[in-house]
N, C-alpha and C positions, 0 to 999 in steps of 0.2 A: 016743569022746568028741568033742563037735561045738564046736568052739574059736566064741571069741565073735564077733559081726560088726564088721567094720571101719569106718571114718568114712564116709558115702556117697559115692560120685565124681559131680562133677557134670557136668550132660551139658549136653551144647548148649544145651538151652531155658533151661536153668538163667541160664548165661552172656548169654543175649542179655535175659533180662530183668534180667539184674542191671545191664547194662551202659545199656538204654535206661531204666532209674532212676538212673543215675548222669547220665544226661545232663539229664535233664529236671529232675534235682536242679540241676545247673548253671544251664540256663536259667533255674530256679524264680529263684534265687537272683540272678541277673545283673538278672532284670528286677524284683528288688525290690529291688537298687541303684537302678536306674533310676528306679524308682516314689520310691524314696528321696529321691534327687536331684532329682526333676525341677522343683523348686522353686527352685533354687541358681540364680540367673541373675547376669548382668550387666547393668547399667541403661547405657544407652547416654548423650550428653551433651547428646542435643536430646529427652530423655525424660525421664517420671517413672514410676515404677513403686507401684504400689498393691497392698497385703495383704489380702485380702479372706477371713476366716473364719469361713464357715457366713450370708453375708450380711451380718456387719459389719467395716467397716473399721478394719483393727487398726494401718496405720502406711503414711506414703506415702515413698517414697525418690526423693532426685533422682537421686542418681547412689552410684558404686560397686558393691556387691552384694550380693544379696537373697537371704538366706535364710531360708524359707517354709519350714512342714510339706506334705507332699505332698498331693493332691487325692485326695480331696471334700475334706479338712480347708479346709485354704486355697487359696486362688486367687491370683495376680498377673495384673495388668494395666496394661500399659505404657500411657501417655498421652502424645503430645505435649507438648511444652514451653512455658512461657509466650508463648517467645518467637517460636515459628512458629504461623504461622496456618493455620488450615483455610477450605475455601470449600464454600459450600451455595448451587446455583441453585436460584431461587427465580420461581417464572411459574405463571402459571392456563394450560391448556392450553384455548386455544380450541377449541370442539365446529364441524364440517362443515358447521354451518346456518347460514345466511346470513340475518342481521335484517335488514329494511327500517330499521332506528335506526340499526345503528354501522357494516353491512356495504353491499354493493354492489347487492343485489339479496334480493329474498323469494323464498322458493322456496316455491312453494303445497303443503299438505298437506292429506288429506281427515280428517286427524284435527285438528281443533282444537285440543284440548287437548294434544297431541302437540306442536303448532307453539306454542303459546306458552308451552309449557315448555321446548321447546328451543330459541328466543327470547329465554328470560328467562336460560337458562345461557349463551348467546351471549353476551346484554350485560353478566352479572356479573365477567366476565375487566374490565370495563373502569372506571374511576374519575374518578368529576367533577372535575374542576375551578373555581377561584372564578371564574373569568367565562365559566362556563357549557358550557365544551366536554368533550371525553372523552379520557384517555390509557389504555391497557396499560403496566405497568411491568413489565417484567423485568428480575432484580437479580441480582447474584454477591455473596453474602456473605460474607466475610472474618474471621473469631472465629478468639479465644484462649481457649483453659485458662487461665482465672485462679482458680478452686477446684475440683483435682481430686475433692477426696471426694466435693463436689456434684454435680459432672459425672459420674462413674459412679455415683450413686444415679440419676440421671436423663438417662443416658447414650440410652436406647432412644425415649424422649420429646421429644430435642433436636432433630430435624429439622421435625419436625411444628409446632412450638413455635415456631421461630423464624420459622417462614413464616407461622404464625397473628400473632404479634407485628408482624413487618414490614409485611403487607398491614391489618395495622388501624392502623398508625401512618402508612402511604401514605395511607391512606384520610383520613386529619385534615389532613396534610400538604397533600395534592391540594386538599383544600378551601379553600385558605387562600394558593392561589398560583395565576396564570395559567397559561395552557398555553404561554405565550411561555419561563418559565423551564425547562420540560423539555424541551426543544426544544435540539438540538446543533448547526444550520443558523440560522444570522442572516441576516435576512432585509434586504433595502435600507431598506425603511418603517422599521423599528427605528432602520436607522445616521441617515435622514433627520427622523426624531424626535429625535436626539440622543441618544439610551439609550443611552449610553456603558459605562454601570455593569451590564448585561444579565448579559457572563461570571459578574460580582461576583454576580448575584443568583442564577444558579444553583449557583455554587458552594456559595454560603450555603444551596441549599434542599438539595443532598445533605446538608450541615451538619447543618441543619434534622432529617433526614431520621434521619441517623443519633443524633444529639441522643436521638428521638425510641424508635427503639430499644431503647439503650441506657437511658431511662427504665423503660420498661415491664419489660424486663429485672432493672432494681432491683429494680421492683414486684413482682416474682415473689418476690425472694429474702424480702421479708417478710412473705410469708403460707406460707412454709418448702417453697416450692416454687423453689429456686435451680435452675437449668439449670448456675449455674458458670461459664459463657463472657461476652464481651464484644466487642461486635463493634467492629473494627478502622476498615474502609473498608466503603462499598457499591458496587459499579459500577453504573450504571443505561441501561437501554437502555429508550428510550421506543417505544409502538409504537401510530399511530396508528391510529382506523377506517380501513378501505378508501376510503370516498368524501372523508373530510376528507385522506389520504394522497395521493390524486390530484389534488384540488385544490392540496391544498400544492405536490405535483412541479409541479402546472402555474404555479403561481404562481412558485417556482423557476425553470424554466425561462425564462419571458418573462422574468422580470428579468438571468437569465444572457443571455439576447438584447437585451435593451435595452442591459446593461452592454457588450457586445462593440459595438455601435452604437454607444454611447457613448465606447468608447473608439477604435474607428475614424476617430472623429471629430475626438476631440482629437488623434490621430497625424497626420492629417491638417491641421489646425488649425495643429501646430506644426510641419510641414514649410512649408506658407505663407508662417508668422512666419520660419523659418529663413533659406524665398529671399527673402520681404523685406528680409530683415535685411542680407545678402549684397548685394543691388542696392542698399540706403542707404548699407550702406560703401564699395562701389566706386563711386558718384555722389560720396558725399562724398571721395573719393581724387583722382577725376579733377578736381570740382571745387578743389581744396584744390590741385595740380599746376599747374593753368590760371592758378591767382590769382598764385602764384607766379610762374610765368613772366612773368604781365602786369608784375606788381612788377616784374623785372628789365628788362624791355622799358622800360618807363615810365622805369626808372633807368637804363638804358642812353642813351634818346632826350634825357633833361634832364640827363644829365651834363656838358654844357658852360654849360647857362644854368645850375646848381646852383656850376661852377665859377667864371664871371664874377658871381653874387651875392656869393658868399664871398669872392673877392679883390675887392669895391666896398666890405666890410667892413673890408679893409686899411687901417690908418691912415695909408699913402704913398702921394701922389697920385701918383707917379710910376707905380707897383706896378700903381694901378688902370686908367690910361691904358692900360698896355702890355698888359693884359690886355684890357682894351676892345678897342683896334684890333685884336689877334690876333682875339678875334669875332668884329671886322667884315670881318677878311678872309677869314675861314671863311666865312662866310655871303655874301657879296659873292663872293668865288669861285665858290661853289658855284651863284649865280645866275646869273654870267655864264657859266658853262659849259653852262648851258641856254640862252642865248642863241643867236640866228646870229649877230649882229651887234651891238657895245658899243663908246660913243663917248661920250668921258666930255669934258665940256665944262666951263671953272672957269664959275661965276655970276659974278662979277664982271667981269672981262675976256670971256669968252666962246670963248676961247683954248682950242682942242681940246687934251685933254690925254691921253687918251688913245684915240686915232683905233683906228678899226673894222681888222677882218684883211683884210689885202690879201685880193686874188682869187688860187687857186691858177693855178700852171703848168700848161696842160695836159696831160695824160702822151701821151707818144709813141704809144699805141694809142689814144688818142683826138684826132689831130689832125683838124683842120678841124671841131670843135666846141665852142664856145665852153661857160663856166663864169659861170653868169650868178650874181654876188653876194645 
């Protein structure tokens, strides 16, 4: 009798594929979490976040978070914030050929049509001016997200767009201003015109400039082509041809040379004025000293005829007598002591009154010689 078969025992192979279906089951499984989730985000607080399903936008979030069906369903796309700005340089890249118009030099080619095609791309980097001259403008432009949904329907189209926009709104602008106001060096002629208001007028033409942008910008949004953004600031760096460039420098420099002459001069000028000014004060010092002294001299020498005035003013005859004679015996003193010899006779009698100085005594080292009066 042959008993019935048992459950199968499983062998190795058995095990190891049972085991790498377990695992791949796992993984299956983990990455369709993943897949799941991967929509769940966090908007951060200088962003916006956008729902985009199958091509339409279904809801835009500023902040908190976003949950989205997973992709291809939907999309998220984060967008800056109204309130940081983005920047876009903006320039025509000048081509290597050198125009006889705006550059330094022709550079001869055997191909004609070659040379004035690459001629005409030389000169298209550059834009007229109302009194006739030529600038290069290269710009940093500065734009906000102010309607996201806008912005990412027309997100891949905005650089191209805005550099098309700018240089056709340069372009009217340029026409309608000198080349003095794009110009960031003020030159002496200006300050000696008195153009005081120069700052003022370029400030006003970046204004201008940007004004002008931001129009055409409108313009877009109503023929349902909004880009969304709004430009902020433009920075502008002007950039002249080569030979009006070198002219300029040189016309700079000589005026930087004149000004340092100029003001060497007045250094000089006012060191002059400084020693003049020094030897007027000490002339007027010394002289102003001298005069004074002479005063006191003057009032030292008449202080006694200042004194006999002023006591003849005394109403006592007596007062003034006494004062008198004292005078005359000042003065009468003083005479006869320059005298050799005074011999005072009265007029009336004739009566010597007061007789001359004897003759001295000999002195004893000088005897046997006489001392003749």
């Amino acid at each position: 009798m042959v008993g019935e078969p048992g459950p199968p025992v499983d062998g190795a192979l058995e095990q190891s594929v049972r085991l790498a279906f377990m695992v791949l089951s796992g993984v299956t499984i983990l990455l369709g979490l993943v897949w799941l989730t991967g929509n769940i985000r966090s908007v951060p607080p200088d962003s916006n976040a956008i729902v985009v399903r199958y091509g339409k936008i279904m809801s835009v979030r500023h902040s908190g978070l976003v949950v989205a069906l997973p992709g291809p369903f939907e999309n998220v796309y984060f967008l800056p914030s109204q309130d940081k700005q983005l920047s876009l340089h903006v320039t025509r890249d000048n081509t290597d050929y050198s125009s006889d118009e705006t550059d330094l030099e022709l550079q001869e080619s055997d191909d004609f049509y070659h040379m004035e095609k690459s001629r005409d791309a030389a000169n298209s980097s550059y834009l007229l001016t109302g009194d006739g001259n030529v600038v290069r403008l290269d710009a940093n432009l500065f734009y906000r997200i102010v309607r996201p949904v806008s912005y990412v329907q027309a997100r891949p189209h905005v650089p191209a767009a805005l550099r098309r926009l700018f240089y056709a709104a340069a372009t009217d602008v340029a026409a309608s201003h000198p080349v003095g106001d794009f110009l960031v060096v003020r030159s002496s002629f200006d300050t000696a015109a008195g153009d005081d208001a120069l700052p003022a007028r370029r400030a006003a033409l970046r204004s201008e400039l940007l004004a002008a942008v931001n129009a055409r910008l409108a313009a877009l949004r109503g023929h349902n082509t909004d880009p969304g953004i709004e430009v902020a600031r433009i920075d502008l760096m002007v950039v002249l041809p080569p030979r009006a460039k070198q002219a300029f420098d040189q016309v700079l420099t000589a005026e930087q040379s004149a000004a340092q002459g100029i003001a060497a001069a007045r250094t000089e000028a006012e060191h002059i004025l400084q020693e003049a000014g020094r030897e007027r004060d000490r002339l007027g010092a010394d002289a102003a000293a001298a005069a004074v002294e002479s005063v006191h001299q003057a009032s030292g020498e008449t202080a006694a005829i200042s004194a006999v005035e002023n006591a003849a003013r005394a109403p006592s005859a007596d007062t003034r007598h006494a004062v008198e004679l004292q005078a005359w015996r000042e003065k009468t003193t003083a005479i006869f002591a320059k005298a050799g010899r005074v011999t005072g006779i009265a007029p009336e009698t004739g009566q010597i009154l007061l007789p001359g100085p004897m003759p001295e005594q000999p002195s004893e080292a000088g005897q046997g010689e006489g001392n003749i009066p």
